[in-house]
C-alpha positions in Angstrom: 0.0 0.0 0.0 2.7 2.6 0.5 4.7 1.5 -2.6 1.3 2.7 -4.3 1.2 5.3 -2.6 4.9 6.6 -3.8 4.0 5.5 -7.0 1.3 7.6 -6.9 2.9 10.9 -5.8 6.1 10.5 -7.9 3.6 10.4 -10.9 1.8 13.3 -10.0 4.8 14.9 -9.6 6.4 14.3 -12.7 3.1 14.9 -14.0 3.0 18.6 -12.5 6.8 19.0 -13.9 5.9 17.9 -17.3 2.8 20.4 -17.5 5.3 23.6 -16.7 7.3 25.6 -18.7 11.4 25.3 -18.8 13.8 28.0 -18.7 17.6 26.8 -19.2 20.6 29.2 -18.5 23.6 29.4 -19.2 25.0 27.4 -16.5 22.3 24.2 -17.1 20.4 25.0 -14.4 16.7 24.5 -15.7 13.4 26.5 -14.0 10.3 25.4 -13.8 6.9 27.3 -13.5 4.6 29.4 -16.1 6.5 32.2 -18.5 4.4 35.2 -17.4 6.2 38.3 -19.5 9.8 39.7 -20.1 10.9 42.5 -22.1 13.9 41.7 -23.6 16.1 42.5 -20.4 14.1 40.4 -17.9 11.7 37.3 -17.7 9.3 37.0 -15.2 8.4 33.2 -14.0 6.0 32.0 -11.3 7.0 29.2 -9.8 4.6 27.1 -7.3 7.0 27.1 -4.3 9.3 30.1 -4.4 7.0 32.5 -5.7 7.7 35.1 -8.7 11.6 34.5 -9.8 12.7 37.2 -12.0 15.7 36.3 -14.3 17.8 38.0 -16.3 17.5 37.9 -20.1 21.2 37.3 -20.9 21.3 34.4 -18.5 19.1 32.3 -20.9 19.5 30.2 -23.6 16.2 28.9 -24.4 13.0 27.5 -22.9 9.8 25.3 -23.9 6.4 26.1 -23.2 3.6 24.4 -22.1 1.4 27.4 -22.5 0.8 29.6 -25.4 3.0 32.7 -25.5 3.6 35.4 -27.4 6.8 37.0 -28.6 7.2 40.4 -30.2 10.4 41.1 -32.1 12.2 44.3 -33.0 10.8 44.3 -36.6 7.3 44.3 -34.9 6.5 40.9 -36.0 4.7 38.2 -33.8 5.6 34.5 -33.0 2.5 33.1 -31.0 2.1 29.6 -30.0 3.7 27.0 -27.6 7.6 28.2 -27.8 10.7 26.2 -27.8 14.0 26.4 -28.6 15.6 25.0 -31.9 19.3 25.5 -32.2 19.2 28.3 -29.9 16.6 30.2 -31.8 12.6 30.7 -30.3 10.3 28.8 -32.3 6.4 27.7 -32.1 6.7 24.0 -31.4 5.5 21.8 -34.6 5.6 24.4 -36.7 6.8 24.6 -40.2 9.5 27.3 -40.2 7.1 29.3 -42.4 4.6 29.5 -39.3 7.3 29.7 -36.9 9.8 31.3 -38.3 12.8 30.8 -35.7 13.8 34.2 -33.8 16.9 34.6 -32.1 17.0 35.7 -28.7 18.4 39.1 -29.2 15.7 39.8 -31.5 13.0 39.3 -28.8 11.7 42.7 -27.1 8.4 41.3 -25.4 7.3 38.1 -24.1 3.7 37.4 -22.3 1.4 34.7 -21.4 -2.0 35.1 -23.1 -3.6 36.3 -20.1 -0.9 39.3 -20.2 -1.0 39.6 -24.1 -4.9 40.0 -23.4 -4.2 43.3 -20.8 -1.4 44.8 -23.1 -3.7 44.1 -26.4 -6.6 46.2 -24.2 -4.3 48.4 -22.8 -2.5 49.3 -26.0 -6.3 50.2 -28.0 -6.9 52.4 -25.2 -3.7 54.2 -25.8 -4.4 54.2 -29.7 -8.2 55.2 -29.1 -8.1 57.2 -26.0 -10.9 58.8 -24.6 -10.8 61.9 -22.8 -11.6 60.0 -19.8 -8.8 58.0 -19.9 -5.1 58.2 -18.9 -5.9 61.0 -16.1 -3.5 61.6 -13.0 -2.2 64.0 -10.5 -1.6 65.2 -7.3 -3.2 67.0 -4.4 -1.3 69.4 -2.2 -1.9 70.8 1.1 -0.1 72.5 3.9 -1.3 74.3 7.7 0.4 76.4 10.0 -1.5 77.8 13.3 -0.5 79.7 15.9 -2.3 80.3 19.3 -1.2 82.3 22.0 0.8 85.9 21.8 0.2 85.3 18.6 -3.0 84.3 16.5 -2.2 83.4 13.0 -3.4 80.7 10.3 -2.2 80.0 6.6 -3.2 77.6 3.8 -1.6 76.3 0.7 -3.9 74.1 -1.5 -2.5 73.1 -5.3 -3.9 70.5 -7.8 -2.0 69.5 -10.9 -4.3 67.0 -12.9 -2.5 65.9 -16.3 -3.9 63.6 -19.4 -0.9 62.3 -21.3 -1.0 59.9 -24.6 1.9 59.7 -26.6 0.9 62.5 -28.9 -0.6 65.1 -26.8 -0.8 66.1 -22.8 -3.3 68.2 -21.3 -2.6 70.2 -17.9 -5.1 71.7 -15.8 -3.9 73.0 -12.3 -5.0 75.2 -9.8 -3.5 76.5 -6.7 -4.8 78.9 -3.8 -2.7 80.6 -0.9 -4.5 82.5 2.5 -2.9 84.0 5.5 -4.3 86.2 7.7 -3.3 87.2 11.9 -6.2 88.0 14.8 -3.5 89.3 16.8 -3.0 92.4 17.1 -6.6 93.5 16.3 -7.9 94.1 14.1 -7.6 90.8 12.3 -5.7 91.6 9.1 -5.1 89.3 5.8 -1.7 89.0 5.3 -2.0 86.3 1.9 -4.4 86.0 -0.4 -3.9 84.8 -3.6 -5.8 82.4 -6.1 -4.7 80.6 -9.5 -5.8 78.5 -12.2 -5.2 77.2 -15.8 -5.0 75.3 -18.4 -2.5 74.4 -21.4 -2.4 71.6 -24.0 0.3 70.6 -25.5 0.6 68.7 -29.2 3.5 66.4 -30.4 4.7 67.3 -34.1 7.7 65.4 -33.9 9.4 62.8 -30.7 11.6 65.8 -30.0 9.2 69.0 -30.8 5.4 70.2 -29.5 3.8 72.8 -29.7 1.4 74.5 -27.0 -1.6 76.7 -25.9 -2.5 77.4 -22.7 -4.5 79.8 -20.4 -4.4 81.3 -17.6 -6.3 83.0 -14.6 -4.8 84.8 -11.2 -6.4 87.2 -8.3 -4.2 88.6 -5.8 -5.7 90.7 -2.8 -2.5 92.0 -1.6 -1.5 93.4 -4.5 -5.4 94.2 -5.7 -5.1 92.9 -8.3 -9.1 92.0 -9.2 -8.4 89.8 -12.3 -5.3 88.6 -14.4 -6.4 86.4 -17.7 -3.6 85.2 -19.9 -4.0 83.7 -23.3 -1.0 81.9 -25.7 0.9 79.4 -27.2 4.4 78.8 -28.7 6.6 75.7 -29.4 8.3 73.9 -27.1 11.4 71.1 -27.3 12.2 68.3 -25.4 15.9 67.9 -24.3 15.7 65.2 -22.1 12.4 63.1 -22.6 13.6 59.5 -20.8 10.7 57.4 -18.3 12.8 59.0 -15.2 13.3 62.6 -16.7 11.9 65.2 -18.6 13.2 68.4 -19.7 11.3 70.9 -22.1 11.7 74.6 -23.3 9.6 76.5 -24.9 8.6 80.1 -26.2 5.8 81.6 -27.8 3.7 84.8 -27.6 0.4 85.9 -25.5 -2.0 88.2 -24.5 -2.5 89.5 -21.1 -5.0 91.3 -19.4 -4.6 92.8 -15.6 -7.1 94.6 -13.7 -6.5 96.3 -10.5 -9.2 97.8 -8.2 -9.2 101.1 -5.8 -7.2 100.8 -2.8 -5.8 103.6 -0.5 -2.5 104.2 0.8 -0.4 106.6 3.3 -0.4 110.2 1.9 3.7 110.9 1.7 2.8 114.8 2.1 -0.2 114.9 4.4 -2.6 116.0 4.4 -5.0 114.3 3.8 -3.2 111.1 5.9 -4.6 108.8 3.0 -4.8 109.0 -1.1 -6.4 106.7 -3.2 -4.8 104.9 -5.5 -7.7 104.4 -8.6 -8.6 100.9 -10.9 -6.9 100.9 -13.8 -6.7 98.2 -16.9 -3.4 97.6 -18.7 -3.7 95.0 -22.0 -0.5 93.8 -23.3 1.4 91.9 -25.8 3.9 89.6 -24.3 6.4 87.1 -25.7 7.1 84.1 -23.2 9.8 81.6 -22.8 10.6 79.0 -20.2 11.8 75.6 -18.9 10.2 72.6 -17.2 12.0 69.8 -15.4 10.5 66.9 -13.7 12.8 64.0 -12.8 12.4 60.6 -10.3 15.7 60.8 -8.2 15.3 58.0 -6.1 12.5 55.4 -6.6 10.6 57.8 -3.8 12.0 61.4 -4.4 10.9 63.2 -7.2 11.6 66.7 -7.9 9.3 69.5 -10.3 10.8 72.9 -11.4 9.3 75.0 -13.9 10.2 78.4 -14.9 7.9 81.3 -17.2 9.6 84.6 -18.2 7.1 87.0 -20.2 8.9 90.0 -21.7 6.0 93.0 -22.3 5.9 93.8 -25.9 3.3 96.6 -25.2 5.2 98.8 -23.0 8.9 98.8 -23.2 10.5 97.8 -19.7 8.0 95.3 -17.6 7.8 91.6 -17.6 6.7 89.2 -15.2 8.1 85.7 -13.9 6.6 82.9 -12.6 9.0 80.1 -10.7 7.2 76.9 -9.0 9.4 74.2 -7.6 8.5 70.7 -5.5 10.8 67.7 -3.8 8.1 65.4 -3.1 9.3 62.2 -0.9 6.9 58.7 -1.2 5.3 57.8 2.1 3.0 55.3 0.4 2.2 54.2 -3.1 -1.1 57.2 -3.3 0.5 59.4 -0.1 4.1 61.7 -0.2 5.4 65.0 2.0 5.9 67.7 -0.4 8.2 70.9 0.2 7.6 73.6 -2.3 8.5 76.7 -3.3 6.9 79.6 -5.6 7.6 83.4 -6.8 5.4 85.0 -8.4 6.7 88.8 -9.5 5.6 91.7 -11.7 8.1 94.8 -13.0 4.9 97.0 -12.8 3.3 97.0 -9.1 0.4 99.8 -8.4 1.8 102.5 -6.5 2.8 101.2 -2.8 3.2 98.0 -3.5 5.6 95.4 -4.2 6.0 93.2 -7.2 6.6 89.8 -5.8 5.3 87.5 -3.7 7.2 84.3 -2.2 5.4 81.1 -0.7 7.6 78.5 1.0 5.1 75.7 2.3 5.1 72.1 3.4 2.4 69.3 3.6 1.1 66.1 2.1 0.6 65.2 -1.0 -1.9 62.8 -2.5 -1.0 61.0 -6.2 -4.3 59.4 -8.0 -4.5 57.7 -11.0 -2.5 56.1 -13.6 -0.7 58.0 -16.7 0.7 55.6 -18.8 0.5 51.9 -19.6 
C-alpha cells in the first residue's frame, strides 16, 4: 500500500513538472513554473514554491512552453504559440519554419502569457483610441500652520496638478490657492491671499518637438489685483524626454490682461493722511519663454521645477516671472510629504506696492490615478 502510494505521488509529480514551462541558463540549471512576460532584459516566471523568480535575459539560452506565449520582435512581427527552442533560436513547437519562423533571442523585445498579451492588447487600443476620460492623473497638495497664544495666525496652501498624457498630446489643468491672515494684534488683518488657475495643451509634431496653448487666470488681494487672464501658445522642445526625466523649453507669444481695483495708501505729504490709488486696466502683448523639469531621483524622491519669463511687448521695460518648484518624498504608493516653493513677481506694481510674492510651504501630497501603460 505505500509503494502505491509513492507511486502515486512521484507520478503526480512528474506529471505537475511535465505540465510547466522550462527555462535553461547558461550554467544548465533549468526552472520550472509558467512564463508570465519579459521585455527583452528580464523574464518573469511564477514558480509554485518560491514564488515570482525574475531572471535576467542574458542568462538564458532557451526555454519550452507548455502554454501559449507570445513573442514580439524588433521588426514588430509576432511568434505566438507553444515556444521552444531550436538550435538556440525561439520557435512555435511543430511548426513549419514558415509559421514559426525561428527568432533569435536578441531579437525578442516582449514576451507574455495570453492572459498578459490579453491586458497589453486592451491596454494598447486604449492608448491608440483614448478617450478623454482616460489616462488621467495627478496630485493633491496641502499644507497648515496655526498659531495660538501671543500670537494668533493661520495659513493655507492648496494646489492641484491634474494631467492627461498619450503619446501624442498632454493636457494640464492646475489650480493652486494661498490665505494667510493674523487676529492678533486687532484688528484681524489678511496677510496672503492669492488664487490661481489654468490650463494648457500641448501637441507632439515630432518625438523631439510640440507645440502648445495654454490659459491662464490669477487674483491677488495684496497686491489688488481684481483679475489677471492670460492667453497663448508657442513651441516647445524636449531635451531630455527618458521614463525617469523630462526636460522641455519652450517660447511663444500671449495676451495678457490685468485689472487692478481702488485701494488707498499713506499720503507721503499729508494732508490728507490717505490717497487713493484708482482701478486701472493695462492689456499687453507679451512674448514668453521658459523651462520645465521633472525627474524621479530615487524610486521615492521626485523633484518639479518650472520656470515662465514674459517680456511686455506693449510697454517697453515690464515683464513678469513665474518660478514653482516641489521635492516630493513617497510615504505610500497614493501618499508623499511635499516641500515647495513659488515666486510670483511683476516689474509693474500699483503704487505702494511690491512686485513679488514668495510662498515657501510644506504638507502632504496625495498621487491618484494612472498615466501611462
Amino acid at each position: 500500500m505505500r509503494q502505491s502510494v509513492l507511486c502515486v505521488l512521484f507520478i503526480a509529480l512528474c506529471a505537475s513538472a511535465t505540465l510547466a514551462d522550462q527555462v535553461t541558463l547558461k550554467n544548465g540549471d533549468r526552472l520550472s513554473g509558467d512564463i508570465v512576460s519579459g521585455d527583452g532584459k528580464t523574464l518573469l516566471l511564477k514558480t509554485e514554491f518560491v514564488g515570482d523568480v525574475t531572471i535576467k535575459w542574458d542568462a538564458i539560452v532557451g526555454f519550452e512552453s507548455t502554454q501559449n506565449l507570445n513573442l514580439t520582435l524588433k521588426d514588430g512581427s509576432k511568434i505566438s504559440g507553444k515556444i521552444t527552442t531550436k538550435d538556440g533560436k525561439f520557435v512555435v513547437a511543430g511548426a513549419a519554419p514558415t509559421a514559426g519562423a525561428p527568432a533569435a533571442k536578441e531579437t525578442v523585445v516582449a514576451v507574455r502569457n495570453d492572459a498578459e498579451q490579453k491586458t497589453y492588447d486592451v491596454a494598447t487600443e486604449k492608448m491608440e483610441h483614448p478617450k478623454f476620460w482616460y489616462f488621467w492623473s495627478g496630485v493633491f497638495d496641502t499644507g497648515l500652520a496655526l498659531t495660538r497664544g501671543n500670537s494668533s495666525t493661520a495659513s493655507y496652501t492648496l494646489d492641484t496638478r491634474d494631467v492627461r498624457e498619450t503619446p501624442r498630446d498632454k493636457l494640464t489643468v492646475y489650480a493652486n490657492y494661498i490665505f494667510a491672515d493674523t487676529q492678533i494684534p486687532a484688528p484681524p488683518t489678511t496677510t496672503a491671499n492669492l488664487f490661481q488657475a489654468g490650463i494648457r495643451g500641448d501637441l507632439n509634431i515630432s518625438p523631439r518637438t510640440f507645440v502648445f496653448a495654454f490659459a491662464g487666470f490669477a487674483t491677488n488681494e495684496l497686491q489688488h489685483l481684481d483679475l489677471r487672464q492670460t492667453y497663448g501658445g508657442g513651441f516647445g522642445y524636449h531635451v531630455i524626454k527618458t521614463d525617469r526625466t523630462v526636460f522641455d523649453v519652450f517660447g511663444g507669444f500671449d495676451y495678457d490682461r490685468d485689472e487692478f481695483g481702488t485701494y488707498t495708501i499713506t499720503n507721503p505729504t499729508p494732508p490728507p493722511p490717505l490717497t487713493t490709488v484708482a482701478a486701472f486696466d493695462q492689456n499687453s502683448a507679451e512674448a514668453v519663454v521658459g523651462e520645465e523639469f521633472d525627474s524621479h531621483l530615487s524610486k521615492r524622491t521626485m523633484v518639479t521645477e518650472r520656470f515662465s519669463l514674459f517680456p511686455n511687448l506693449s510697454h517697453s521695460g515690464d515683464y513678469r516671472m513665474q518660478f514653482d518648484s516641489t521635492l516630493a518624498m513617497q510615504l505610500k504608493a497614493w501618499l508623499s510629504w511635499q516641500v515647495s516653493f513659488t515666486d510670483r513677481y511683476i516689474s509693474y506694481p500699483p503704487p505702494g506696492l511690491k512686485g513679488n510674492d514668495l510662498v515657501l510651504s510644506t504638507g502632504l501630497r496625495v498621487i491618484w490615478g494612472k498615466a501611462k501603460l
